[in-house]
Structure formats: structure tokens, C-alpha cells
C-alpha angles and dihedrals in degrees: 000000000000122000122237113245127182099196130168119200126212098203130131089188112080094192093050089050090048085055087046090058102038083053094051089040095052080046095065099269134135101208130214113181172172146196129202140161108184131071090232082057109045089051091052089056100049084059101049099037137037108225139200103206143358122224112197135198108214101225124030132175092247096010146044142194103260092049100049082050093064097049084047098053095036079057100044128354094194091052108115111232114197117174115212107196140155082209123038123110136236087246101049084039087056092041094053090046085052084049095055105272107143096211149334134228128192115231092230091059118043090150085114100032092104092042094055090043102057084050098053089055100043092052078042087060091044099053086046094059095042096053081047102055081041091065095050099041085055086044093048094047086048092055084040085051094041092050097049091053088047095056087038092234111175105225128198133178130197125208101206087188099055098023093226117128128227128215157163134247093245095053078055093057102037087060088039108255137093126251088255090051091056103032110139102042116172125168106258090059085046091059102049084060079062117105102240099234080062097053098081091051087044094052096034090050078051105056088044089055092051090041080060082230084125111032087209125057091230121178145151113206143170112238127192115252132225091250103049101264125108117242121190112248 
């Protein structure tokens, strides 16, 4: 069964686009496109049309590959872009990949053209799902974020590598001070804010924690205020 396949194709040259699609057709694909050799034009299609791929020729009377690049990419940064050119040098072929091509053919030689196809949309398809769980992750650390200033939790962190501390605005105000007035926080100043009849629970809860017998780190503890008195955290 064909693939479906949206390309659109950057080529002044009709015959050389009818080669590109035999090749992909012979490669399994059921083509939809488009061909067009002018900037006016290629903006026009990424507006009309979503597309899959872009083939591009290199050098065209009133184009050219790196250019074509940039409208593509200003349109869609996850679109694959694969040039397909009888002229075009390693060097310009390097350059264009630095700039964000994802590959480059020669004409004389499609062999791979369906191969390299079906990866590019496959590592398409990757980057899509990954910017995607990336979105979520940084909603769902935003409604995370909203929720713990709204209940007014106090929230601490400690780095065991590097030894500093990490909290919120709302644990520096529970123990008096501002976060300026504690940054930087590491825990051996943390535990010197600790009352010392506390000290002994807080560093056996700890080890407990690091020996992996608790799977949380849990404590109540008495810490020095601001002001000189003792609150409960």
C-alpha cells in the first residue's frame, strides 16, 4: 500500500520534478504536490497547503536553495528540507546543512531519495512529539507553580552534590527573611537555623532517606526566625 506523501517541490526545471516523483512513486509513495520556482511562490504554498517535505533544486533563475531555506523555516521549523541538485558543492551543500537543511541528493543519483524521505519524516515526527511533551511538561509545571502560591506551601531543595539549598519566596517568609536576604542558602548554613534538640531527628530522617529505608526525606523541625524566636517547619 502507497504512503501518503504532501511534497513540494523548489524546481524551475518540469522534467527534473517529473524524475523527482517517478523516483518517490516507484519508492512507495502516493504523491500530492506542488512545484514552484519563485519566493512569491513558495510563500504562497506554505500557506495554502501543509506540506510533508520540500525538495529543493540548489540554483534557480530567480531563486536559490538558502533562501528558500529561510521562508521555509520562518514558516515551519520542523518542516524537513532536502535539496536535490546536479550543482551544488560540498561546501554549499555543508553550509546549507549548518544552516538547518536536513539533507542533499544529487540528480544524478535519487536511489536514496525515498530512504531519506521516509527518515526525515520519521525524525519530523520525533522532534514534533518531543516539543510537544516539552510544552506540557512547562504547562504542567506552571499550573504546578500556580497551585503551590495559592496554598501558600513553603518549598525547599537541596542539592547534596553542591551542598546549596533552593527555595521559594513563601519557606523565606515562613522563617522571617527575604530570598535576597538568604541567597545563597547551603546546607550547612541551613542547619545552623536548626534548634539544636531538633538536630539529631533532622540528620537521622536523613540518613534514612540516603540508606533508601523512607522513600521520602520527611521532618518537623524547629528553625531559627528572623527575629530570634523558633517556628515549626
Amino acid at each position: 500500500m502507497s504512503e501518503p506523501l504532501n511534497a513540494l517541490l523548489i524546481e524551475d526545471l518540469e522534467d527534473d520534478a517529473l524524475l523527482t516523483l517517478r523516483e518517490l512513486k516507484r519508492g512507495g509513495f502516493d504523491i500530492v504536490w506542488e512545484r514552484v520556482e519563485t519566493p512569491e511562490a513558495l510563500h504562497a504554498a506554505l500557506l495554502n497547503h501543509p506540506w510533508d517535505i520540500i525538495l529543493s533544486d540548489y540554483n534557480l533563475p530567480k531563486f536559490n536553495a538558502p533562501l528558500a531555506l529561510q521562508i521555509v523555516k520562518q514558516s515551519d521549523p520542523n518542516l524537513p528540507f532536502v535539496v536535490i541538485s546536479g550543482t551544488i558543492g560540498e561546501a554549499s551543500a555543508v553550509e546549507l546543512m549548518r544552516q538547518g537543511a536536513n539533507d542533499y541528493l544529487m540528480k544524478g543519483n535519487l536511489t536514496r531519495l525515498a530512504e531519506v524521505v521516509r527518515r526525515e519524516l520519521r525524525e519530523a515526527q520525533i522532534r514534533l512529539e518531543r516539543q510537544q511533551a516539552e510544552l506540557e511538561l512547562a504547562r504542567t509545571k506552571e499550573r504546578l507553580q500556580l497551585a503551590i502560591t495559592g496554598s501558600g506551601i513553603g518549598l525547599w531543595d537541596w542539592d547534596i552534590h553542591s551542598g546549596n539549598v533552593i527555595f521559594n519566596e513563601r519557606w523565606a517568609e515562613i522563617v522571617g527573611y527575604s530570598v535576597e536576604e538568604l541567597e545563597p542558602l547551603n546546607s550547612e548554613s541551613a542547619m545552623q537555623m536548626i534548634h539544636p534538640d531538633d538536630l539529631r531527628i533532622v540528620i537521622l530522617a536523613l540518613e534514612q532517606h540516603f540508606r533508601q529505608e523512607k522513600e521520602t526525606y520527611e521532618c518537623e523541625m524547629r528553625m531559627r526566625h528572623k527575629l530570634g524566636g523558633w517556628v515549626w517547619v
